[in-house]
C-alpha positions in Angstrom: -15.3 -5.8 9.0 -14.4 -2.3 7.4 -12.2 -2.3 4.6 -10.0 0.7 5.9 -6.2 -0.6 7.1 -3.8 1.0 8.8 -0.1 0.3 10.4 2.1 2.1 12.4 6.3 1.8 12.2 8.8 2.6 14.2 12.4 2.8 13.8 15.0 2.2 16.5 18.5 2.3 15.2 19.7 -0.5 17.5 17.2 -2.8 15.7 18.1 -4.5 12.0 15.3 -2.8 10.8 11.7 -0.6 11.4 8.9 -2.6 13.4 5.1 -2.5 13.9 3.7 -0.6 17.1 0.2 -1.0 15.8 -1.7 -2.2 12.9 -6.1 -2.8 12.3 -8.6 -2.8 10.3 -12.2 -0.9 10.1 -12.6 1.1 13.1 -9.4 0.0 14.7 -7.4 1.6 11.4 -9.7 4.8 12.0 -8.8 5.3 15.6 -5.3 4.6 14.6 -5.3 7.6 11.6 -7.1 9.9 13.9 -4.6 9.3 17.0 -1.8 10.1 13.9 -3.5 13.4 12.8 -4.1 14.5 16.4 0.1 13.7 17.4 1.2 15.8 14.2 2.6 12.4 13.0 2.4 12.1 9.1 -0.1 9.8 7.3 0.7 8.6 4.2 -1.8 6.2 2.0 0.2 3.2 0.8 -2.7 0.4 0.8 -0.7 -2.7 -0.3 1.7 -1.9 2.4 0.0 -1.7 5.2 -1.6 -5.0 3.8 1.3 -6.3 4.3 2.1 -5.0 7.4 -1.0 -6.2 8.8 0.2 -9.6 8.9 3.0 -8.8 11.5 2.4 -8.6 15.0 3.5 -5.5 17.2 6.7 -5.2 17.8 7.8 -7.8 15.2 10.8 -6.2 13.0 9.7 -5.8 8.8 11.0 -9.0 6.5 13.5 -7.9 4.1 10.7 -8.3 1.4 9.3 -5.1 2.7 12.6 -2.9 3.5 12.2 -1.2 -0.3 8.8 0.0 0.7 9.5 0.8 3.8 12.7 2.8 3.1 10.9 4.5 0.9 8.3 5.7 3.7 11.0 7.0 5.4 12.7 9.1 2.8 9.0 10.4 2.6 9.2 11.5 6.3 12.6 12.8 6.4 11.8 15.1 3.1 8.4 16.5 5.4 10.9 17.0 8.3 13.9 18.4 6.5 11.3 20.7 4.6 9.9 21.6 8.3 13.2 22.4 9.7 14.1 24.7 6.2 10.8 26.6 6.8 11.0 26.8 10.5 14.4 28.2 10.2 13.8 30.3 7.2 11.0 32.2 9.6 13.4 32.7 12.4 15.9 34.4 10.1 13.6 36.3 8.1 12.3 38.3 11.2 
């Protein structure tokens, strides 16, 4: 067994909070980065977390234990996309 993880969230506002769509080890957590890289999705190392969120099963919702962490993955994502949108914008008025 390799000693690469990985875990995939989603969030679904109807939902208390974000849940697992995937999670593996070793090749599994490979296949799962590459698949991320390839959809433009960000990848962010955070090795005790997705420790964590290897014990949860697909589609199980995050414990409360694990909303800090995860919140803070999100703000993560929302700074990449806010900084997208800024740039994206700042190109379309610049020309």
């Amino acid at each position: 067994m390799g000693k690469d993880i990985a875990a995939a969230l989603r969030y679904d506002p109807s939902l208390p909070a974000p849940f697992v769509v995937a999670r593996g080890r070793g090749d599994l957590a490979s296949k799962l980065v590459d698949l991320a890289h390839r959809a433009g999705v960000p990848v962010r190392t955070e090795a005790e977390l997705a420790e964590r969120l290897l014990w949860l099963n697909p589609g199980e919702v995050i414990p409360e234990e694990l909303y800090r962490p995860v919140a803070e993955l999100l703000l993560f994502l929302l700074e990449i996309e806010t900084s997208d949108y800024k740039k994206e914008n700042d190109e379309k008025n610049s020309g």
